[in-house]
C-alpha positions in Angstrom: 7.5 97.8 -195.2 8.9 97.0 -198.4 7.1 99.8 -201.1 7.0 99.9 -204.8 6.0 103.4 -206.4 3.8 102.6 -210.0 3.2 105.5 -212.1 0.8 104.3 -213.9 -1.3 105.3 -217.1 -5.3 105.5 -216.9 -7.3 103.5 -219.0 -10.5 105.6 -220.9 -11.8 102.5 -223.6 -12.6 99.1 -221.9 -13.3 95.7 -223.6 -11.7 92.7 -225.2 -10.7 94.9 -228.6 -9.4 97.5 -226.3 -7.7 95.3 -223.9 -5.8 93.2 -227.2 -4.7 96.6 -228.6 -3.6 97.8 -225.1 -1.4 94.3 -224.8 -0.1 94.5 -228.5 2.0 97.9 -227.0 3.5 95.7 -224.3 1.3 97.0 -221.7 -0.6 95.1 -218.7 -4.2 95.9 -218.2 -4.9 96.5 -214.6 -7.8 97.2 -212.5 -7.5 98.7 -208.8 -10.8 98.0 -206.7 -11.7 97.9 -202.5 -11.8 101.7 -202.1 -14.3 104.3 -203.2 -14.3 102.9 -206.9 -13.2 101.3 -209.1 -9.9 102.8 -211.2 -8.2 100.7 -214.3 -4.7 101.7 -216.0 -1.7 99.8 -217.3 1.7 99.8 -216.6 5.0 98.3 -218.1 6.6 94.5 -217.0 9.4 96.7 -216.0 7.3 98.6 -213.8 5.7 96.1 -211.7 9.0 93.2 -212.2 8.9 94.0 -208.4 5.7 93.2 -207.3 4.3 90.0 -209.5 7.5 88.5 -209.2 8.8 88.0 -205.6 8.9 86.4 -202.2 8.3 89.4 -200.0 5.4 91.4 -198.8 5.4 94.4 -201.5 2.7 97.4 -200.7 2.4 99.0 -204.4 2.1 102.5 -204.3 -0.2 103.2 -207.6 -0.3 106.8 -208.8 -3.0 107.1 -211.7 -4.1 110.7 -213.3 -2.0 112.5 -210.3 -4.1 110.0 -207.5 -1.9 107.9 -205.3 -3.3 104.9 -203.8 -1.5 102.3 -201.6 -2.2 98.5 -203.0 -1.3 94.7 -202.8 -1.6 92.5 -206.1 -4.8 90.3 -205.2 -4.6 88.3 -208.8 -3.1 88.0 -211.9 -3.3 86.2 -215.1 -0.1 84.6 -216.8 0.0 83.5 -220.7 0.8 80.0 -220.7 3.2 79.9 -223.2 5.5 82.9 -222.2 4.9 83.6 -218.9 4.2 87.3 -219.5 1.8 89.0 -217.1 -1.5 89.4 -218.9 -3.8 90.9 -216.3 -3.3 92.2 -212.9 -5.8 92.9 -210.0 -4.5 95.4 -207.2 -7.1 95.8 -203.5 -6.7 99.0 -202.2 -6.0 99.5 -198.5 -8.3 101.6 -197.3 -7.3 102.2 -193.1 -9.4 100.4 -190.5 -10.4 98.2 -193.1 -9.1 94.6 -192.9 -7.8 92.3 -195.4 -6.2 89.1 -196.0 -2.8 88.4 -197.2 0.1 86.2 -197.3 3.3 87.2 -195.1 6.5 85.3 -195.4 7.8 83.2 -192.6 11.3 84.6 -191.3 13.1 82.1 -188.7 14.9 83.3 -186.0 18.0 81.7 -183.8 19.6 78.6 -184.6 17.9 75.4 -183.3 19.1 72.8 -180.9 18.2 70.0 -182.8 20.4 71.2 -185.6 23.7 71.4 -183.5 22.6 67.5 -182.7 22.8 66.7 -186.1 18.7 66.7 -187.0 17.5 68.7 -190.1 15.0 71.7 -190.2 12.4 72.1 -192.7 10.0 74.6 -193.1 6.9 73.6 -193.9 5.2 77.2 -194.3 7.0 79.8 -195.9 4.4 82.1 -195.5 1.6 82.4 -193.3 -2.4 83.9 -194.1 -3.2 87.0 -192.4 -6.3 88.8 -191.5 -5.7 92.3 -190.7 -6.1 96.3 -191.1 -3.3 97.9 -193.1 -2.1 100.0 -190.5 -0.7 96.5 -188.7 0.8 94.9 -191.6 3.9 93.7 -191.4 7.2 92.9 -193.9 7.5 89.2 -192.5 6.4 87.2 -189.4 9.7 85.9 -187.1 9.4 82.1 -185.6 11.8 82.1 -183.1 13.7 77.7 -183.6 16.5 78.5 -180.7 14.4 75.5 -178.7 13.6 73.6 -181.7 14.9 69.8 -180.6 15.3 67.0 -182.5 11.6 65.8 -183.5 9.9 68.9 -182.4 8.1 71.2 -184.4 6.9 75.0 -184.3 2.8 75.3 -184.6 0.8 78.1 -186.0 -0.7 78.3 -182.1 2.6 78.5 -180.5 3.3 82.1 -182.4 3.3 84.7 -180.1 1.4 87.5 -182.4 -0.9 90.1 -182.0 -2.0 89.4 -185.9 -5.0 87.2 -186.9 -3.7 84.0 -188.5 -5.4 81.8 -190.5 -4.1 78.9 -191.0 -4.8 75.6 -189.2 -3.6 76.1 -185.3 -1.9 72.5 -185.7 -0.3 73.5 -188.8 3.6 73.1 -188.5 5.3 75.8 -189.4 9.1 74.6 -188.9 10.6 71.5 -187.3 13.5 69.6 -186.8 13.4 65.7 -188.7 16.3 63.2 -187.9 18.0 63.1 -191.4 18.1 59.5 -193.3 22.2 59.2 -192.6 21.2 59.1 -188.6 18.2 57.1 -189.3 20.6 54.7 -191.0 23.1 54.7 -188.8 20.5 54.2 -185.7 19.3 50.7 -187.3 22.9 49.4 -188.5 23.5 49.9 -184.4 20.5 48.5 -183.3 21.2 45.8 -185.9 24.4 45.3 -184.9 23.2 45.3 -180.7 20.7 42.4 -181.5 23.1 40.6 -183.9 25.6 40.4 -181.0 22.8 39.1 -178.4 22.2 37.1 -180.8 25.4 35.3 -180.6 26.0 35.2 -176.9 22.7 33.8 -176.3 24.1 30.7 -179.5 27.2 30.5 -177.2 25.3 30.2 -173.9 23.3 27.5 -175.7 26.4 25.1 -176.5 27.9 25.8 -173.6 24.5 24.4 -171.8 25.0 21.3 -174.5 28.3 20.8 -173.7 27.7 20.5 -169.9 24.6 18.3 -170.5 27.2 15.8 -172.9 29.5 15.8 -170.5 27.1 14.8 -167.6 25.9 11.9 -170.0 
């Protein structure tokens, strides 16, 4: 499981005059909720780089006024101008409780359909789970060795003890036929019917020519 540690600073004033002066230092405003109560701090951009910005499943592990508590970021709030984190919202995983969250896709093997020349594309790079935080997981695998050429992985066909919840017919990877082949396929097929074409002209004059001559 990929961890961050946050030591973080508690807050003690609230409010929108607190919260501007709190910003004005650099700082993000953050609120941790989902276990016994509720517990706001800040922290640095530095601090949580990490954990706002990335692909992978990140557990923060938030220590505020000497309390640790294990979190994932839930929500955040971006300036639109800068980009610069303005708000973060951490839920605490409390055991045996479940909650939902986004794990990143991770493909496995190398597919058939590739080595025949088709393209893979993945269509869901990370999947919604439902779960308790003792069965999280860094990232789920899809195993592609038997991917062919116009077949596709579904959300049903994961072998998984986890609760997933996105759409059952949901593709999660699969193998198109890539615009060269696609090309090349009708310039044959062109080419096949362009030369039946011309035997079936030549079988015609040849019936001409035997009907002239019989004249």
């Amino acid at each position: 499981m990929n961890t961050i540690a946050i030591d973080a600073q508690a807050r003690t004033e609230m409010g929108k005059k607190a919260t501007k002066a709190l910003r004005s230092t650099g700082m993000i405003p953050c609120v941790l909720y989902g276990g016994k109560e509720n517990v706001h701090f800040s922290v640095t951009p530095k601090q949580v780089k990490h954990v706002v910005y990335t692909d992978k499943f990140v557990v923060a592990q938030i220590t505020v006024n000497g309390n640790t508590h294990k979190a994932i970021l839930k929500d955040s709030d971006f300036d639109p101008v800068t980009d610069q984190a303005l708000h973060l919202d951490f839920q605490e995983l409390v055991k045996g409780k479940k909650v939902k969250v986004l794990i990143p896709v991770k493909l496995t093997g190398f597919a058939e359909g590739v080595k025949e020349g088709g393209k893979l594309e993945l269509n869901l790079r990370k999947l919604i789970v439902k779960t308790a935080p003792e069965n999280l997981v860094t990232d789920i695998e899809v195993d592609i060795t038997n991917l062919t050429i116009g077949k596709s992985v579904k959300v049903r066909d994961l072998k998984t003890d986890l609760e997933i919840m996105n759409p059952l017919g949901n593709p999660i990877a699969q193998v198109v036929i890539p615009r060269a082949m696609r090309s090349a396929a009708a310039g044959a097929a062109e080419g096949a019917e362009g030369e039946e074409g011309a035997a079936e002209g030549a079988e015609g004059e040849e019936g001409a020519d035997g009907e002239a001559a019989a004249e």
